[in-house]
C-alpha positions in Angstrom: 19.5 2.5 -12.4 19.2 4.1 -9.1 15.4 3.4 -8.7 16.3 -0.1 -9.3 18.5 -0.8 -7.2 16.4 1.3 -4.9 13.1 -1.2 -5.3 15.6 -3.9 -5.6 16.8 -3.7 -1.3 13.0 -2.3 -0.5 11.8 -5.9 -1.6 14.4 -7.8 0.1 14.7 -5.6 3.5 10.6 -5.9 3.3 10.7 -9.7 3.2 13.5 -10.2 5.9 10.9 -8.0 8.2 8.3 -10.2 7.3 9.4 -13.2 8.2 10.8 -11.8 11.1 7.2 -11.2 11.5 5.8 -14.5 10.7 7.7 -16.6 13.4 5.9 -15.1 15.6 2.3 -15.7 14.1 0.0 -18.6 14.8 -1.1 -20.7 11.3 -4.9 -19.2 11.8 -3.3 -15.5 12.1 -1.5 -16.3 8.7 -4.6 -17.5 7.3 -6.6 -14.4 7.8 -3.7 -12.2 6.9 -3.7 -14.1 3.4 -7.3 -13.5 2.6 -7.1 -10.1 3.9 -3.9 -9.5 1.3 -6.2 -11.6 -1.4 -8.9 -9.1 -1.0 -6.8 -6.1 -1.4 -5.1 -7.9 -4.5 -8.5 -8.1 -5.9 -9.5 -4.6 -5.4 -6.7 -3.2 -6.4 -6.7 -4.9 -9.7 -10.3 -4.7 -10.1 -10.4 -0.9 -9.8 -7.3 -0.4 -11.7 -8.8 -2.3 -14.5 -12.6 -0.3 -14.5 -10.4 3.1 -14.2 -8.7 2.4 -17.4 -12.0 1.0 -18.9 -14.1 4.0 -18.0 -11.8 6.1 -20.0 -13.1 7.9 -22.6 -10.5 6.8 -25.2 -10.4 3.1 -24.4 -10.9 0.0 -26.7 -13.1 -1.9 -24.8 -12.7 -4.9 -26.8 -8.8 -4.8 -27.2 -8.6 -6.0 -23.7 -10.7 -9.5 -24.6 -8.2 -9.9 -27.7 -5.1 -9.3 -26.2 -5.6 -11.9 -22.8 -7.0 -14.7 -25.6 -3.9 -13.7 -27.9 -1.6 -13.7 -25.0 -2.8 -16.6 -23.2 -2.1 -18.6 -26.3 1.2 -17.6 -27.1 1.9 -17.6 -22.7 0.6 -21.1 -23.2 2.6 -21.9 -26.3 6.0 -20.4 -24.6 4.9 -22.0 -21.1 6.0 -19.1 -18.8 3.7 -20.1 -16.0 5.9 -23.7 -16.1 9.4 -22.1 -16.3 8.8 -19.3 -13.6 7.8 -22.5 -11.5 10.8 -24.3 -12.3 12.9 -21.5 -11.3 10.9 -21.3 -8.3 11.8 -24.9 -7.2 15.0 -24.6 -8.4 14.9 -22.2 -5.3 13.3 -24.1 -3.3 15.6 -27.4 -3.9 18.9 -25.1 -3.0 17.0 -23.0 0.1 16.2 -26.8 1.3 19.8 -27.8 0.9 20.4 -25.6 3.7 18.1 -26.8 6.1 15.2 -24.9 5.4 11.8 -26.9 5.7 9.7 -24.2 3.4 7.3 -25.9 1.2 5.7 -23.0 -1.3 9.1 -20.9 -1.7 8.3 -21.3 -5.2 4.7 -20.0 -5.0 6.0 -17.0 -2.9 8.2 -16.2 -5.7 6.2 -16.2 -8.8 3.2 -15.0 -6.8 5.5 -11.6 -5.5 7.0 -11.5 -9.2 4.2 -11.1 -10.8 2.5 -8.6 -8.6 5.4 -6.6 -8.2 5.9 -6.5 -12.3 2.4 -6.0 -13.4 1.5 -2.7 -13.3 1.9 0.5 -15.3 4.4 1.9 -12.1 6.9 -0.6 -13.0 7.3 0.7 -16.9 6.5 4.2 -16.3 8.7 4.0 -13.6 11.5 2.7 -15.3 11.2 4.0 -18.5 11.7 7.6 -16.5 14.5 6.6 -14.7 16.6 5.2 -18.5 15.8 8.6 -20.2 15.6 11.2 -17.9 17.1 10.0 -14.5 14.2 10.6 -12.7 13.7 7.9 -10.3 10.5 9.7 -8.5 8.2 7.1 -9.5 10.7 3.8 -8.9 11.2 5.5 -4.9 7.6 5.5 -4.6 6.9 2.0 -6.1 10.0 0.9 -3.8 7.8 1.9 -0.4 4.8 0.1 -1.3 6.8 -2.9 -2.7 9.0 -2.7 0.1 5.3 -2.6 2.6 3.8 -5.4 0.2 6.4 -7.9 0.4 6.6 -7.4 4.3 3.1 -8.8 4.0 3.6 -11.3 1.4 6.6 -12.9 3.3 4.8 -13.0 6.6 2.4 -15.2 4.9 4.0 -17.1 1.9 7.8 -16.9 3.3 11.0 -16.6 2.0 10.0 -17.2 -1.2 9.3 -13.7 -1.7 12.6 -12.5 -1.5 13.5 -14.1 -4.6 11.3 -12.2 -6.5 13.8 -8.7 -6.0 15.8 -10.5 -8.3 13.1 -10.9 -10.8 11.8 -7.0 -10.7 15.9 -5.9 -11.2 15.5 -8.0 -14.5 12.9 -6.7 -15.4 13.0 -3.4 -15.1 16.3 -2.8 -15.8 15.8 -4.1 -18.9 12.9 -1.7 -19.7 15.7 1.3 -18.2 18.5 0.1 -20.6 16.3 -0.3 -23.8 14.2 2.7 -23.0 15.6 5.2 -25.7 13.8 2.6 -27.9 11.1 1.6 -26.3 9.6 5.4 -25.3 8.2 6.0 -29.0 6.3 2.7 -28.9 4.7 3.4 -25.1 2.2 5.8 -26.4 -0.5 6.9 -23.4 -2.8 4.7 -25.6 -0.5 1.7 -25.2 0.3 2.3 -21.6 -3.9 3.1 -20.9 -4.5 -0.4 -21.7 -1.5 -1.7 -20.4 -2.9 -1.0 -17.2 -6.5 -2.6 -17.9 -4.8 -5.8 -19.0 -2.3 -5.3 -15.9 -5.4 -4.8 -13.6 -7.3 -7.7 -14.9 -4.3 -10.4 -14.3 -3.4 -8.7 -10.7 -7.3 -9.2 -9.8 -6.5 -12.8 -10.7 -3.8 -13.2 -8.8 -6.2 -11.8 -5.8 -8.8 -14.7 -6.8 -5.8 -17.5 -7.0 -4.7 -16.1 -3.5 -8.0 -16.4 -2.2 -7.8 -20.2 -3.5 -11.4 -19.0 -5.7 -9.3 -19.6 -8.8 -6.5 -21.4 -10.4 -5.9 -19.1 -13.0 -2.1 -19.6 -14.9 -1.6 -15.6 -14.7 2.2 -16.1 -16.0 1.0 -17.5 -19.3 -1.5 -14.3 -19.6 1.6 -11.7 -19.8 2.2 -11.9 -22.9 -1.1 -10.1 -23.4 0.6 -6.8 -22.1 2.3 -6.4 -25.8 -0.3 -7.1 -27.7 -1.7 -3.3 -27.6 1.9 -2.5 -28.7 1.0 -4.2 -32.3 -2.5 -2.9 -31.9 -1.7 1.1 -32.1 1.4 0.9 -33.8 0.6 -1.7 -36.8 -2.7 -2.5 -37.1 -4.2 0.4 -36.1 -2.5 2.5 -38.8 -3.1 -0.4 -41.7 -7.1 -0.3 -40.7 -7.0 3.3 -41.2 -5.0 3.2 -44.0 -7.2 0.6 -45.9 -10.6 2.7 -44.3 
């Protein structure tokens, strides 16, 4: 759990820098700042997303199936709704103590899910659970640690919150690892990563206030490969 707990003080010592940092900025600075972090959001997403794509092996239909699947069941479940309840929930009890924040809970879910989505954060973890090798968590903890500087400088002290959510979250993945290794084939994780690209790219265009995309109701698309290559897959052969 080292990497963890690693990522875990990166976030949190990032955002305490950052809005150490955004006292000092005027609202037109902050502005800018957010469309350049949008645009770098985007990219990042977009490219991830046309890496895996461009691969060789890839399904390029799975991709369409699992965000229509997902979104359904994220729809069904309401995940964009609770992580916003939690988020005011934050908000309500940061306000209690004199704070006069109004989108704590946007910097949370926002930070969450860019800090979760992505193929660093499973490979990562699932490294650290069966081999102790926390390589990949130290080097996901710098650029969280640099990403959340930013995001807090712009959205505030919502994105401290979100450390919380990525110890969840991947410590779950480093405690259940033993069983989920046989199922996070490099086919799995390869389009993983598209579907992880695609919903960070959205989360670029909501940033950039082009979109209003519920990108927490979409995550449920990231296990539908999972049934894909281990069920599916093998019962279409099978009947082939």
């Amino acid at each position: 759990m080292l990497g963890n707990y690693v990522n875990f003080l990166a976030i949190i010592v990032g955002s305490i820098l950052g809005l150490l940092v955004k006292k000092g900025l005027k609202e037109k600075y902050k502005k800018t700042i957010m469309q350049a972090i949008g645009l770098s959001v985007v990219f990042i997403g977009g490219s991830g997303a046309i890496s895996g794509l461009l691969n060789p092996d890839s399904e390029p239909v799975l991709f369409i199936i699992s965000l229509v699947i997902g979104g359904i069941a994220g729809e069904i479940i309401g995940i964009e709704n609770a992580l916003e309840k939690v988020g005011m929930l934050i908000q309500q009890k940061v306000s209690s103590v004199g704070s006069k924040e109004h989108n704590i809970a946007q910097g949370f879910v926002t930070a969450s899910l860019i800090f979760c989505v992505g193929t660093m954060a499973i490979i990562g973890s699932l490294e650290s659970g069966l081999m102790d090798d926390h390589n990949i968590l130290f080097a996901k903890s710098i650029l969280d640690g640099v990403t959340s500087m930013i995001l807090a400088s712009t959205l505030g002290i919502g994105v401290i919150f979100s450390a919380g959510a990525v110890f969840i979250y991947q410590g779950a993945i480093i405690v259940f690892a033993s069983f989920l290794e046989p199922l996070l084939t490099t086919d799995v994780i390869r389009e993983i990563s598209i579907i992880g690209g695609i919903l960070i790219f959205a989360i670029g265009t909501n940033m950039l206030e082009l979109t209003k995309i519920k990108t927490a109701n979409l995550l449920p698309a990231i296990v539908v490969p999972v049934f894909y290559y281990i069920l599916i897959l093998p019962l279409f052969d099978y009947f082939t």
